[in-house]
C-alpha positions in Angstrom: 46.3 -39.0 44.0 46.0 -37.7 40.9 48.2 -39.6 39.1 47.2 -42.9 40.6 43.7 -41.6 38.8 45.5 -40.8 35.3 47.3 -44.3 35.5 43.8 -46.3 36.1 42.7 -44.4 33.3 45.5 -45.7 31.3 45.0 -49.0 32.2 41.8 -49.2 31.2 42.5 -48.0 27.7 39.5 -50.1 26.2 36.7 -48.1 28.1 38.0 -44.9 27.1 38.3 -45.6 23.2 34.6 -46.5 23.8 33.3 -43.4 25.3 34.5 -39.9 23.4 35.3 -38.3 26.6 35.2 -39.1 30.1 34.6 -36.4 32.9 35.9 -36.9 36.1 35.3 -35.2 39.3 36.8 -36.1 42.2 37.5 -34.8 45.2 41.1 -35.3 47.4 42.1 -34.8 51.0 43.7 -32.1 51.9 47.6 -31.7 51.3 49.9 -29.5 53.2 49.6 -26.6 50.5 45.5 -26.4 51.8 44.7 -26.9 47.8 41.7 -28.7 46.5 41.6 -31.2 43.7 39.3 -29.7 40.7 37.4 -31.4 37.9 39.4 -32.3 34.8 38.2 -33.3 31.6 40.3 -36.0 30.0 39.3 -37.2 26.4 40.4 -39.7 24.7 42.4 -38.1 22.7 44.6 -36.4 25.0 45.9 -39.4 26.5 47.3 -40.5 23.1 49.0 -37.1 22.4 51.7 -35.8 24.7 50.3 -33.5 27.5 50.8 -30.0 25.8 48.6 -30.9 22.9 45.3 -31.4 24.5 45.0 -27.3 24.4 45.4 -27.0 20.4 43.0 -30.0 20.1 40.4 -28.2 22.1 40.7 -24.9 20.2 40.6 -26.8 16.6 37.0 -28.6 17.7 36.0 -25.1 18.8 37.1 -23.6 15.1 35.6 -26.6 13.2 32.5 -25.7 15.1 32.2 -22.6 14.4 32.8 -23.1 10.5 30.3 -25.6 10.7 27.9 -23.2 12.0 29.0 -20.2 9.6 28.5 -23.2 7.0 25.1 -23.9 7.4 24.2 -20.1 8.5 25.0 -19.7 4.7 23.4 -22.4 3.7 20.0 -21.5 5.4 20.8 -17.6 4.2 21.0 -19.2 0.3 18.2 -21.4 0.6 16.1 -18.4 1.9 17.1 -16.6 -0.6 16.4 -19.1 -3.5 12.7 -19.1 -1.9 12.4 -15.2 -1.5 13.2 -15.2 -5.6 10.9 -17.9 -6.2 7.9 -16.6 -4.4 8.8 -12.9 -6.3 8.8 -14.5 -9.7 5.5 -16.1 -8.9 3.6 -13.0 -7.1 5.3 -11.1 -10.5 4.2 -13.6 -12.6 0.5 -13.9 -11.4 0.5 -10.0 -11.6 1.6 -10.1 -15.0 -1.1 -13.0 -16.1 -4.1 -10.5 -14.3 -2.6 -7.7 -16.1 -3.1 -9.0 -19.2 -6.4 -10.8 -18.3 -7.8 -7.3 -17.2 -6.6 -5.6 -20.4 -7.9 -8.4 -22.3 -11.3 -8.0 -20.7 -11.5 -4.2 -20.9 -10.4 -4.0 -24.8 -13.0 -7.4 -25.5 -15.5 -4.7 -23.5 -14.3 -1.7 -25.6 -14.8 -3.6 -28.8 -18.6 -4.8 -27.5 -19.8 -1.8 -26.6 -18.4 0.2 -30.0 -19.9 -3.1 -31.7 -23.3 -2.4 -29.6 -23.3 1.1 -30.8 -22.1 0.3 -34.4 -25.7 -1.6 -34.6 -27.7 0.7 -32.8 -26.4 3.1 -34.6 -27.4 1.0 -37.9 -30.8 0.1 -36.8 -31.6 4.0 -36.4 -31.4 4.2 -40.0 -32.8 1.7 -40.9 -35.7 2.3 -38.6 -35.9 5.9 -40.4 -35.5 4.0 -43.6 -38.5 1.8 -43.0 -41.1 4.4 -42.0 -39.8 6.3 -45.3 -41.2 3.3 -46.7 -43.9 3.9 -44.7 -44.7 7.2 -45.7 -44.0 6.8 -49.7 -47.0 4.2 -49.2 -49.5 6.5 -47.2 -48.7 9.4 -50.3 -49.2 6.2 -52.9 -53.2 5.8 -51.1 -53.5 9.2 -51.0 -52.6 9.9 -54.9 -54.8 7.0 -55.8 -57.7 8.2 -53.3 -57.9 11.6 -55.0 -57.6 10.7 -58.4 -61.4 10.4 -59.1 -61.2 6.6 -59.6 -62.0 5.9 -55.6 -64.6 3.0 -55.4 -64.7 0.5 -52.6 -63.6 -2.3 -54.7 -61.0 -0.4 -56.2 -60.1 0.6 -52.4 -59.3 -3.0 -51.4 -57.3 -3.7 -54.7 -55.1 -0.6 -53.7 -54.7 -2.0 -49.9 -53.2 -5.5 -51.2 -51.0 -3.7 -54.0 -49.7 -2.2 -50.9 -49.9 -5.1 -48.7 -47.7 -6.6 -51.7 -44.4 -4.6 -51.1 -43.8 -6.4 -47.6 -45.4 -3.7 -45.1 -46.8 -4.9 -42.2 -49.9 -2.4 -40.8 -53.0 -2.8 -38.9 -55.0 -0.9 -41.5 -55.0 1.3 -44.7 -57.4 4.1 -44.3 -58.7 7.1 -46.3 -60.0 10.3 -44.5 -62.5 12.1 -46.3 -63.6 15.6 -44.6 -67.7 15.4 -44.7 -69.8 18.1 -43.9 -73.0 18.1 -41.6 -74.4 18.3 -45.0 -73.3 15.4 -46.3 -73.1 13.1 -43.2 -76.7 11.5 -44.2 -75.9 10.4 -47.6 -72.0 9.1 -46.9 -73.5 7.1 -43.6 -76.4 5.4 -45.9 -73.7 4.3 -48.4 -71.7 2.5 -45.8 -74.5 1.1 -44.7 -76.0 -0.4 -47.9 -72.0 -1.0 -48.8 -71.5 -3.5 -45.5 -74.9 -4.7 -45.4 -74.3 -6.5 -48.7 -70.7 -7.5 -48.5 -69.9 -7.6 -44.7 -73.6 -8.7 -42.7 -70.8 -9.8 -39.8 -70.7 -5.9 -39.4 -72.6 -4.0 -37.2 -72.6 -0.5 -38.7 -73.7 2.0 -36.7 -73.1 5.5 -38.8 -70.6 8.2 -37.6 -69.1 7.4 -34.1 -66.7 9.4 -31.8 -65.8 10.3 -28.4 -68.3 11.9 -26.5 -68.0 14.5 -23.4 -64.5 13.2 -22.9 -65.4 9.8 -22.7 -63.4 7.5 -24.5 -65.7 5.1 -25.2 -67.3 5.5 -29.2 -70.7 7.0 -29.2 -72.7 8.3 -31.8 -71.5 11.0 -33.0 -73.0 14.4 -32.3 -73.9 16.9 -34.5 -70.8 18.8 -35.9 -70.1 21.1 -38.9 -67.5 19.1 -39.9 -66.2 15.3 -39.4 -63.3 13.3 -40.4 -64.3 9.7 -40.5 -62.5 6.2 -41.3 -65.1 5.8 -44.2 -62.7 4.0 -46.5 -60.6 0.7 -44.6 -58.8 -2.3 -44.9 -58.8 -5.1 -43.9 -62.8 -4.4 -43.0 -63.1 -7.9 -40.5 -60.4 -6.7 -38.4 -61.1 -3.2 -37.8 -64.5 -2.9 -38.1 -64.7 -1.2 -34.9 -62.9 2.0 -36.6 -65.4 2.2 -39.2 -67.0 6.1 -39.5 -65.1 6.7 -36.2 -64.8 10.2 -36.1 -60.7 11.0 -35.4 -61.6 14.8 -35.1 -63.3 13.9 -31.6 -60.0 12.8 -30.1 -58.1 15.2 -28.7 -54.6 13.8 -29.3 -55.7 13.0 -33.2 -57.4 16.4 -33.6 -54.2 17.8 -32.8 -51.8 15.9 -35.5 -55.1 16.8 -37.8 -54.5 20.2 -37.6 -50.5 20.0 -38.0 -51.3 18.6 -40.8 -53.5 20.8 -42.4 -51.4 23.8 -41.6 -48.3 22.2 -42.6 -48.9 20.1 -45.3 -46.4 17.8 -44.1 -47.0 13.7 -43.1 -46.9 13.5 -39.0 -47.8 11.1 -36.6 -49.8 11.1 -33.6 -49.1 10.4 -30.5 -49.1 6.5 -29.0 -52.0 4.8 -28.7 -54.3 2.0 -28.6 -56.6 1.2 -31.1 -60.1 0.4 -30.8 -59.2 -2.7 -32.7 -56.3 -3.7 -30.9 -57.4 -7.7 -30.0 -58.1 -7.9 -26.2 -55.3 -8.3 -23.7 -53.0 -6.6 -26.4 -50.5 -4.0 -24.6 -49.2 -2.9 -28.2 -49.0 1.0 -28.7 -49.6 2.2 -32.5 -49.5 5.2 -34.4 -51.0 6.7 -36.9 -49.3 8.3 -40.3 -51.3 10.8 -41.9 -50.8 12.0 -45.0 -52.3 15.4 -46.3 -51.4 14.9 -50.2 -48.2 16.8 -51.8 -48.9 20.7 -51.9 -50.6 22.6 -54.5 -51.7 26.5 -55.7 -54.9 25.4 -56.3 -55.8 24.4 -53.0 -55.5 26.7 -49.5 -55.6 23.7 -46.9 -55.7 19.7 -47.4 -59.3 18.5 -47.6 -58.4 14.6 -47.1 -56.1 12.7 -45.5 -54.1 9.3 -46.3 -53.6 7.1 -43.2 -51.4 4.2 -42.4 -51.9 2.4 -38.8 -48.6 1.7 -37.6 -48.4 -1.1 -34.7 -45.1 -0.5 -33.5 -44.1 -4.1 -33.0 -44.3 -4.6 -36.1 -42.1 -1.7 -37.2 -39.3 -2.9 -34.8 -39.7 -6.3 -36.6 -39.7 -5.1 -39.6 -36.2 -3.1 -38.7 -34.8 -6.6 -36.5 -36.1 -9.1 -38.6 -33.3 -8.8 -41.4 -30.4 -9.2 -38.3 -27.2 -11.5 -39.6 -25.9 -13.3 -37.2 -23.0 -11.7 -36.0 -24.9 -8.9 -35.4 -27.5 -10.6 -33.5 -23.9 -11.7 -31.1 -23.1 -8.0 -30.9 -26.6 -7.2 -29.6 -26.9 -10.8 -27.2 -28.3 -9.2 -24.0 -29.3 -6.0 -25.3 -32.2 -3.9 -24.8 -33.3 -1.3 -27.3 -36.2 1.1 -27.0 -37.8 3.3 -29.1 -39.1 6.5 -27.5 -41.2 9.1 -28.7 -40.3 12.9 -27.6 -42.2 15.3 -29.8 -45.3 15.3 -27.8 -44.0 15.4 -24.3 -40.4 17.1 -23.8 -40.3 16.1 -19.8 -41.6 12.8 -19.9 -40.7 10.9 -23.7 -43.4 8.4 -24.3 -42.5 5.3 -24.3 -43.4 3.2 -27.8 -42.2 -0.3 -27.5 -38.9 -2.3 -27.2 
């Protein structure tokens, strides 16, 4: 039966070279032996070799196969590979680039903040530099004040002489010290003195603070007073005229430093009587006590600049090139003031 099958096969030669391989499964009757037929798989390719060759051609598919499979195993392995190395040399290379970026950014920060502190560092100078120039004025009032050649016109000539050299103040002031004694005849000269030449102002003699009430007051009988009797500009602080600085307590203090020391000082912040309305500006004021000498025990008068502070830190900022003023883009500088108050420095302005 089995090879009535192989020879219809064989005679129909045309199907098989159509179809690769042809399974066939069919049963037969039973012979005398009691053994069954089994399936067989016949491919085309047997047929046309002789019947002891279809075992080699079965094993050579099965190597070709497997090479094929080793083949592209490598190939996959390779190709993985090749994207492995690619994906390091980019997570290497995007390490390397923020690397770089971070050291860029921390030197550029190095080099502004040592540029920051280069002009900070400047400006301190120059700040002490300009109230020197400050204080070399004050003496140059003071000098001219005591000389014996003090008139009220000659006053104001002195105050735009200084006013000349480029100093920005508030006022130019001279401090005599009166006596009860004297307080009657120095208060009718003012009087007479801005009655003819300023009618605008309302004198009112010798004022002060009062009782600890900072508002001005007349002044109360004392044996001693250290009025603004001498100022300029009058107009715009006529409201410190005859004010007696001895009744504040904070200019009393730098009053008496200064007469023990014989040394310039300045008092603590504050705002002037003057200061316009809705002004938030702290000043100062430089006094002066003269240069020491053997003929006198204490300093009788004092020399007095009124310092806004604005205008000091614009005197110090205004002269700013412009790479400096790069260096300091987004900086804040304040100026503090810690000789009067070692826990809490006041502040001056910024």
């Amino acid at each position: 039966m089995l090879r009535s099958s192989l020879k219809m096969i064989q005679s129909n030669g045309n199907s098989l070279h159509n179809d690769s391989k042809i399974m066939v499964d069919e049963p037969a009757p039973n012979n005398h032996n009691g053994d069954q037929a089994k399936a067989v798989g016949i491919s085309s390719e047997s047929l046309e070799n002789d019947s002891g060759s279809s075992g080699t051609s079965s094993s050579d598919g099965v190597k070709r196969s497997f090479f094929c499979w080793r083949w592209r195993s490598v190939e996959y392995s390779v190709f993985g590979l090749e994207i492995c190395f690619a994906g390091l040399i980019i997570f290497v290379g995007i390490g390397l680039a923020l690397g770089f970026l971070l050291v860029g950014i921390n030197n550029e920060r190095e080099r502004t903040v040592l540029s920051v502190d280069n002009v900070v560092t400047s400006k301190a100078s120059e700040l002490q530099t300009a109230f020197s120039d400050y204080v070399v004025a004050t003496a140059w009032i003071h000098q001219f004040a005591t000389s014996g050649l003090l008139t009220r016109e000659s006053f104001r000539e002195l105050y735009l002489s200084v006013l000349a050299t480029g100093l920005d103040f508030q006022a130019a002031e001279f401090i005599p010290n009166v006596t009860h004694a004297d307080r009657a005849a120095s208060e009718a000269e003012a009087e007479a003195y801005y009655a003819a030449n300023y009618p605008q102002v309302n004198y009112q003699g010798f004022m002060g603070f009062e009782g600890g009430n900072c508002v001005p007051q007349q002044r109360s009988n004392q044996s001693f007073y250290f009025p603004v009797h001498y100022v300029e500009p009058v107009l715009d602080n006529a409201a410190a005229i005859d004010f007696d600085l001895y009744s504040s307590d904070s200019r009393r203090m730098t009053i008496d430093l200064v007469l023990q020391t014989w040394e310039p000082a300045v008092t603590a912040r504050l705002r002037l009587v003057q200061e316009k309305e809705g002004s938030s500006a702290y000043s100062v004021l430089l006094l002066y006590p003269g240069a020491k000498n053997v003929t006198a025990l204490e300093p009788r008068d004092l020399a007095i600049l009124v310092i806004r502070i604005p205008a000091l830190l614009e005197r110090v900022f205004s002269k700013q090139d412009s790479k400096s003023l790069q260096n300091l883009k987004g900086t804040k500088i304040y100026l503090f003031d810690t000789t009067h108050n070692d826990k809490f420095p006041q502040f001056l302005g910024g």
